[in-house]
Each structure stands twice: as C-alpha cells, then as structure tokens.
DSSP file (Angstrom, degrees, kcal/mol; ACC not computed):
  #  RESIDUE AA STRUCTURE BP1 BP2  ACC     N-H-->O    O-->H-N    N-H-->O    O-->H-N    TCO  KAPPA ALPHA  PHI   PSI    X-CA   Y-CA   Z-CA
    1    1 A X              0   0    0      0, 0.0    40,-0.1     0, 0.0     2,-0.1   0.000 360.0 360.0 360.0 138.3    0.0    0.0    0.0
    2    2 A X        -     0   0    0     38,-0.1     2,-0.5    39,-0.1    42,-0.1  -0.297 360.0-144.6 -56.6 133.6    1.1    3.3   -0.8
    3    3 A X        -     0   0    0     -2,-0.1     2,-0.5    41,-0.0     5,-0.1  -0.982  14.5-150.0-109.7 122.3    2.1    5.7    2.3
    4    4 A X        -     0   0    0     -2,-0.5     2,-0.1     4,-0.1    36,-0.0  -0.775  14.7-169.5 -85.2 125.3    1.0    9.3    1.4
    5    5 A X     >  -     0   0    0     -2,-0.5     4,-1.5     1,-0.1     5,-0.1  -0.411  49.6 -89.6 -98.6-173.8    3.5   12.1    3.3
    6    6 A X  T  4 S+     0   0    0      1,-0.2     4,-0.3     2,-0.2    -1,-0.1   0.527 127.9  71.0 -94.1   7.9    2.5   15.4    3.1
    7    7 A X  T >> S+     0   0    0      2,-0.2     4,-1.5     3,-0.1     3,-0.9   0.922 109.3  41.0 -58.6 -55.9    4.3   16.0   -0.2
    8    8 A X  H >> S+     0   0    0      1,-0.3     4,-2.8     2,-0.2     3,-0.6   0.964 113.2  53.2 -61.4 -42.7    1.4   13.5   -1.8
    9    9 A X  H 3< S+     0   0    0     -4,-1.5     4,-0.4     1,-0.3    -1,-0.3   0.594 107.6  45.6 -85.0  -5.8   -1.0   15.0    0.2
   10   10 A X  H <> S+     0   0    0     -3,-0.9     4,-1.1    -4,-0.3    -1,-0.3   0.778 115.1  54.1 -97.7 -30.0   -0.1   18.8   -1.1
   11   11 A X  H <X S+     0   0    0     -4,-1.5     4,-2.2    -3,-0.6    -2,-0.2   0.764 110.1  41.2 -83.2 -12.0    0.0   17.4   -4.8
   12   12 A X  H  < S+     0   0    0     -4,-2.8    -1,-0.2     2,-0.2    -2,-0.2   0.573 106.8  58.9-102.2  17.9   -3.2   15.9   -4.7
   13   13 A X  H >4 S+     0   0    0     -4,-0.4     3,-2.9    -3,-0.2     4,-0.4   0.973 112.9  51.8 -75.0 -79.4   -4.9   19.2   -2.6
   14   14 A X  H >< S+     0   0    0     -4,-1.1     3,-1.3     1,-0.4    -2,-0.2   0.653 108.2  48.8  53.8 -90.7   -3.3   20.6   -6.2
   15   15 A X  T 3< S+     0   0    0     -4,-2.2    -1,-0.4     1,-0.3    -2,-0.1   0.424  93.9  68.0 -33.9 -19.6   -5.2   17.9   -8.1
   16   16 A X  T <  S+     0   0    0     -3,-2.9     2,-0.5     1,-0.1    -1,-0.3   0.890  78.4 100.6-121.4 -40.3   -8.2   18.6   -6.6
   17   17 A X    <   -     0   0    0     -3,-1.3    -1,-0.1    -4,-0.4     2,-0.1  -0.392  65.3-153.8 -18.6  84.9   -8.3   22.4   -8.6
   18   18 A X        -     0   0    0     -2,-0.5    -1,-0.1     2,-0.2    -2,-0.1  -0.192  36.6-140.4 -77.2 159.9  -10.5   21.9  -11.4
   19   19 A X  S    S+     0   0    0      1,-0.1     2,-0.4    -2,-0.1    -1,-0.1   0.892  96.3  71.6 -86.9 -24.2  -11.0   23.5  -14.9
   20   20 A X  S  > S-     0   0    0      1,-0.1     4,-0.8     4,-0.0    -2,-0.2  -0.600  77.3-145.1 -80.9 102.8  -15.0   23.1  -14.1
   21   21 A X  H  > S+     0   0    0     -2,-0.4     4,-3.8     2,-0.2    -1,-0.1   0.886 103.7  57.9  -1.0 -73.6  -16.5   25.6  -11.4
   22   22 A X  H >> S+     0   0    0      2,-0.2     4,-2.2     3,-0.2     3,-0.6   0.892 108.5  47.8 -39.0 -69.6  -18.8   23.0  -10.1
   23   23 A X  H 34 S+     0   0    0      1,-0.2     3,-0.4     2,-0.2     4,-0.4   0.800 110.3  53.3 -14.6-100.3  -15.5   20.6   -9.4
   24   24 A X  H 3X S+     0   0    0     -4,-0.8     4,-2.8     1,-0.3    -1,-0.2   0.611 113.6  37.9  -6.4 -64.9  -13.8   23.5   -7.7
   25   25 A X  H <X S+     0   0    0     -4,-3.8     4,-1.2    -3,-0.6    -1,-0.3   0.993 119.7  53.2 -78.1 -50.0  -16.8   24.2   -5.2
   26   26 A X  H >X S+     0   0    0     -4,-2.2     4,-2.2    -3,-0.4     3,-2.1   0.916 118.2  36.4 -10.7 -86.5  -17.3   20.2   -4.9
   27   27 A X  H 3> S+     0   0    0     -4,-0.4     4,-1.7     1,-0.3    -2,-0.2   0.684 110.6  53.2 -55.3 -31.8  -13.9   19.8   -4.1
   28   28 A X  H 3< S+     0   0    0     -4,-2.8    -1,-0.3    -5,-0.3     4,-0.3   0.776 109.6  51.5 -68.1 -16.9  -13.1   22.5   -2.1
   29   29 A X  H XX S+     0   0    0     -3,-2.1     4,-1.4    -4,-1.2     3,-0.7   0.836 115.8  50.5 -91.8 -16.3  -16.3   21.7    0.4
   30   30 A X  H 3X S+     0   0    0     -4,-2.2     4,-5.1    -5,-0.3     3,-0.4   0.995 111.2  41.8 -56.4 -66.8  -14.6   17.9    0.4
   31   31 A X  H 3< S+     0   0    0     -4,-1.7    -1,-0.2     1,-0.3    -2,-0.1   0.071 111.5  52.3 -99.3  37.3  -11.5   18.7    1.2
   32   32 A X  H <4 S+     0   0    0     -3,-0.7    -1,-0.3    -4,-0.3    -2,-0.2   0.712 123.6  36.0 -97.3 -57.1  -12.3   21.4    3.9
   33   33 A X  H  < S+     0   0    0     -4,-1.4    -2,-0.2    -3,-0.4    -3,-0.1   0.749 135.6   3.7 -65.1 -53.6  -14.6   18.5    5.5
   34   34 A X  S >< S+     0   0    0     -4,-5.1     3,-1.0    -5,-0.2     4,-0.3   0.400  86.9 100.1-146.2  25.3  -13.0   15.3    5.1
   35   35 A X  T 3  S+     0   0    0     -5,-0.4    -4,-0.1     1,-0.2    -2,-0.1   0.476  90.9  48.2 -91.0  -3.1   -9.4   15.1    3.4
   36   36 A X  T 3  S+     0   0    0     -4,-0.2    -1,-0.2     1,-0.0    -5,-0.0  -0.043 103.7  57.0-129.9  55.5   -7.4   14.7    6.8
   37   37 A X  S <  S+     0   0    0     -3,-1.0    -2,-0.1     2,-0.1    -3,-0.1   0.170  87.7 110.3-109.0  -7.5   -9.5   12.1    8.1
   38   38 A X        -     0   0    0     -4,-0.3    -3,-0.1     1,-0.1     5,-0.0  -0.185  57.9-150.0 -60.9 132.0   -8.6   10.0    4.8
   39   39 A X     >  -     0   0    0      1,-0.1     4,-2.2     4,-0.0     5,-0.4  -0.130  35.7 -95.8 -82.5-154.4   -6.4    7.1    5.4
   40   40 A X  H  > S+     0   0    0      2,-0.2     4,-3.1     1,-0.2   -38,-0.1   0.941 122.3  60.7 -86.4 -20.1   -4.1    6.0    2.5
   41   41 A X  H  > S+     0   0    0      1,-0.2     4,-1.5     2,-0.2    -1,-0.2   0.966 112.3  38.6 -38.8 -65.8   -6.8    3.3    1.3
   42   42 A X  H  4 S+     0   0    0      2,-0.2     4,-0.4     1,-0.2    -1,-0.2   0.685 117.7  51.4-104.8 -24.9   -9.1    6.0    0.7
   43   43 A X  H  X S+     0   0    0     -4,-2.2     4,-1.7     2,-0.2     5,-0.3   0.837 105.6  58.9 -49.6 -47.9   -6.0    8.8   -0.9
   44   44 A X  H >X S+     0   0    0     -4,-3.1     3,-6.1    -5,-0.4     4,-1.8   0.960 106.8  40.4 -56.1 -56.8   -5.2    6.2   -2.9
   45   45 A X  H 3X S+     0   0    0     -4,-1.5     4,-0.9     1,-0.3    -1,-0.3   0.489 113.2  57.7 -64.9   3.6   -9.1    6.1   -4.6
   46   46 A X  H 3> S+     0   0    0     -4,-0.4     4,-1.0     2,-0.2    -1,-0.3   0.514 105.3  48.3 -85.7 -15.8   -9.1    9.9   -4.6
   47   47 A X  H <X S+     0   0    0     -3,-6.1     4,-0.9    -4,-1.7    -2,-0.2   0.589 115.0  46.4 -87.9 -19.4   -6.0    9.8   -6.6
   48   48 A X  H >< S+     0   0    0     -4,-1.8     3,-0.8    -5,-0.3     4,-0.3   0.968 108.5  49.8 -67.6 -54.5   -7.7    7.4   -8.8
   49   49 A X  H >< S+     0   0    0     -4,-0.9     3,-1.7     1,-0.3    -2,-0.1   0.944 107.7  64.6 -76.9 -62.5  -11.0    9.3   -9.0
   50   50 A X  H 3< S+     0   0    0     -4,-1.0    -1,-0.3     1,-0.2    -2,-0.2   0.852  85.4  68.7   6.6 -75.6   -8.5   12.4  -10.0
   51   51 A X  T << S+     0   0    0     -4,-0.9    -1,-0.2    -3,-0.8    -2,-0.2   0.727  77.7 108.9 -61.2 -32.5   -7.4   10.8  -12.9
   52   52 A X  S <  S-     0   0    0     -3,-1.7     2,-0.4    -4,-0.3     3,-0.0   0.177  76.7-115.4  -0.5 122.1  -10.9   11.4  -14.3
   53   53 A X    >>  -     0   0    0      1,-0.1     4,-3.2     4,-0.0     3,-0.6  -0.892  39.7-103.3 -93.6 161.1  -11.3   14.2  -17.2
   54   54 A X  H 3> S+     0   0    0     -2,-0.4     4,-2.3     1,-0.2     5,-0.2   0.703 114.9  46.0 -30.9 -46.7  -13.4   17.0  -15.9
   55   55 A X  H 3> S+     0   0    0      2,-0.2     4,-2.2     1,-0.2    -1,-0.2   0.976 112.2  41.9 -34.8 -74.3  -16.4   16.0  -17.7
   56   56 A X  H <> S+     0   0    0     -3,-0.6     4,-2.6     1,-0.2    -2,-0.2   0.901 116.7  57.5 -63.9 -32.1  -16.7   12.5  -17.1
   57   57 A X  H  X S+     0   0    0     -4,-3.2     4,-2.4     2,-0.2    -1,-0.2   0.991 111.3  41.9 -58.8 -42.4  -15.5   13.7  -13.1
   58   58 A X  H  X S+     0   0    0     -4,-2.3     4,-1.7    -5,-0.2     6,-0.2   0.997 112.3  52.5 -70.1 -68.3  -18.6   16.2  -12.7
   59   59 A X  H ><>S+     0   0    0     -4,-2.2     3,-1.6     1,-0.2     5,-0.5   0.956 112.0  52.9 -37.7 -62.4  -21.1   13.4  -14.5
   60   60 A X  H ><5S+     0   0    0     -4,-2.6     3,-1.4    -5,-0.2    -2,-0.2   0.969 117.0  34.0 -44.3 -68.0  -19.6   10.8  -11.6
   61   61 A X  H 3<5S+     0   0    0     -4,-2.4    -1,-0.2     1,-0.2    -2,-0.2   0.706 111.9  55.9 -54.2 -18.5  -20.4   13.0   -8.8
   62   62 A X  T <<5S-     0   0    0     -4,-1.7     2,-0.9    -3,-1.6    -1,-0.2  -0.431 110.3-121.0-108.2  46.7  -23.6   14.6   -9.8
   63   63 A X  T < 5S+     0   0    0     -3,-1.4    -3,-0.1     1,-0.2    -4,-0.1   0.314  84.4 113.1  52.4  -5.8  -24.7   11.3  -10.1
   64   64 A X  S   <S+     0   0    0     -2,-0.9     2,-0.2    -5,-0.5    -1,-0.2   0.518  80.6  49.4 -86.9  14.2  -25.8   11.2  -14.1
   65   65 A X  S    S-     0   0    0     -6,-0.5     2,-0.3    -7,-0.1    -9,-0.0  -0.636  73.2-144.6-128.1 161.0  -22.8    8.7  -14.9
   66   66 A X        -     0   0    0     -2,-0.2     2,-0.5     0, 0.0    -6,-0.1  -0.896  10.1-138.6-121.3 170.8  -21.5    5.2  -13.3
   67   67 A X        -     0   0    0     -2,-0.3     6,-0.1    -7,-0.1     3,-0.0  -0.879   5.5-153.4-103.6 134.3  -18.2    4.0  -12.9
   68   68 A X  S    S+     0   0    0     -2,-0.5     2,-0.9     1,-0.1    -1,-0.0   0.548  81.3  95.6 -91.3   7.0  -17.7    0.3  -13.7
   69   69 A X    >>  -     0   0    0      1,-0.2     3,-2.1     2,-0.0     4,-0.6  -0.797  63.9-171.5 -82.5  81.0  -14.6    0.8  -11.1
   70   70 A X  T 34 S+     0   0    0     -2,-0.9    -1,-0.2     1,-0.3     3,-0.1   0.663  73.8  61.1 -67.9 -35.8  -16.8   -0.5   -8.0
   71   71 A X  T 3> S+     0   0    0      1,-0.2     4,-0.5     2,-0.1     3,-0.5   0.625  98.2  55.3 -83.0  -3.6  -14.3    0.3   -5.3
   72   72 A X  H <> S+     0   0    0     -3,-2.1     4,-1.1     1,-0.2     5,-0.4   0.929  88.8  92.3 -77.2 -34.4  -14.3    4.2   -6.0
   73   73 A X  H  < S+     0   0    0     -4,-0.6     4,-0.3     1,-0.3    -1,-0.2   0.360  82.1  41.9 -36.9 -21.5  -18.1    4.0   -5.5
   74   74 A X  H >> S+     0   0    0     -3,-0.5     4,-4.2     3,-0.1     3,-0.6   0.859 116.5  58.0 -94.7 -43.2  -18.6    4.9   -1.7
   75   75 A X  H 3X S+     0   0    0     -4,-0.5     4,-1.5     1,-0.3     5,-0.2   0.867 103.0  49.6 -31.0 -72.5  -15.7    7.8   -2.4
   76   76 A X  H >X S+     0   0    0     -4,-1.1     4,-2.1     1,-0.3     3,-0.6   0.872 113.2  48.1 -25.5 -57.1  -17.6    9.3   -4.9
   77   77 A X  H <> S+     0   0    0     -3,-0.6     4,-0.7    -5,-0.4    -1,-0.3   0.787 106.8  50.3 -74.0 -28.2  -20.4    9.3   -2.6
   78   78 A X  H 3X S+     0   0    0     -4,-4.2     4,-0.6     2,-0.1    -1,-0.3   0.832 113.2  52.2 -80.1 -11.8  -18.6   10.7    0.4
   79   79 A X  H << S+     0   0    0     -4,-1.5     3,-0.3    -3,-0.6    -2,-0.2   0.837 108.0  49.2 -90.5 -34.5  -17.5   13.5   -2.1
   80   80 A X  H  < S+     0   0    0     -4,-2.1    -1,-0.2    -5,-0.2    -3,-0.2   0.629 112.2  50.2 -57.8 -24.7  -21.1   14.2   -3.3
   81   81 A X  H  <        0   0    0     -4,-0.7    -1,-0.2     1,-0.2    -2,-0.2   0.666 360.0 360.0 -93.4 -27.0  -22.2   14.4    0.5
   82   82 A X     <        0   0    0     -4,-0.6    -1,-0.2    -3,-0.3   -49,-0.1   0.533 360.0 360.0 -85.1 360.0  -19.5   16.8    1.5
C-alpha cells in the first residue's frame, strides 16, 4: 500500500483544482470536511477518481454517470455528500 507524506498530500490538494467551477466548489467543500481524516486506502481512490477528465468527473459525482470501477463508488459518494 502506498504511504502518502504530506508531499502527496499537497499534490493531490493541487489535483483537486478543477478546470470546471462545479469541481472546484465540490472539491473545495470535500477537502475542507474530510481530506485529513482520509487514510491512505481512501487517498489512494481519490487519486484514482482524480485521474478522471473534468467532464466525465462532474457526470460521476452529480450522479448522471456510473463508474464500472466498484471500489471508487462509496468515495464518490462521500465526495457528493460533503
């Protein structure tokens, strides 16, 4: 398993600075709320979910897409609640 120091954790606060508005206020209420209670299990699928392009990332969160990736599925949903 991957150990995130706070080097990872400052490039994917980084990552998380979208071209999309929506993203941007998404992500900024996430990771004011719940990005350092994540462990590295849950970093890792936020680096995953990341990897996303803006589009398809907005469709995932606002619910009008699926993923066929199963294990991002409660992330997504703790980032939609935030």
């Amino acid at each position: 398993m991957i150990e995130f120091d706070d080097t990872a954790k400052r490039k994917i606060r980084f990552q998380t600075r979208r071209g999309l508005l929506e993203l941007d206020l998404v992500f900024g209420r996430f990771m004011e709320r719940e990005f350092e209670q994540l462990n590295n299990q849950e970093l890792a699928q936020l680096v995953e979910i990341l990897e996303f392009q803006d589009q398809e990332l907005l469709a995932l969160i606002n619910g009008s897409a699926q993923t066929d990736k199963a294990h991002l599925i409660p992330m997504l949903q703790r980032i939609r609640q935030a």
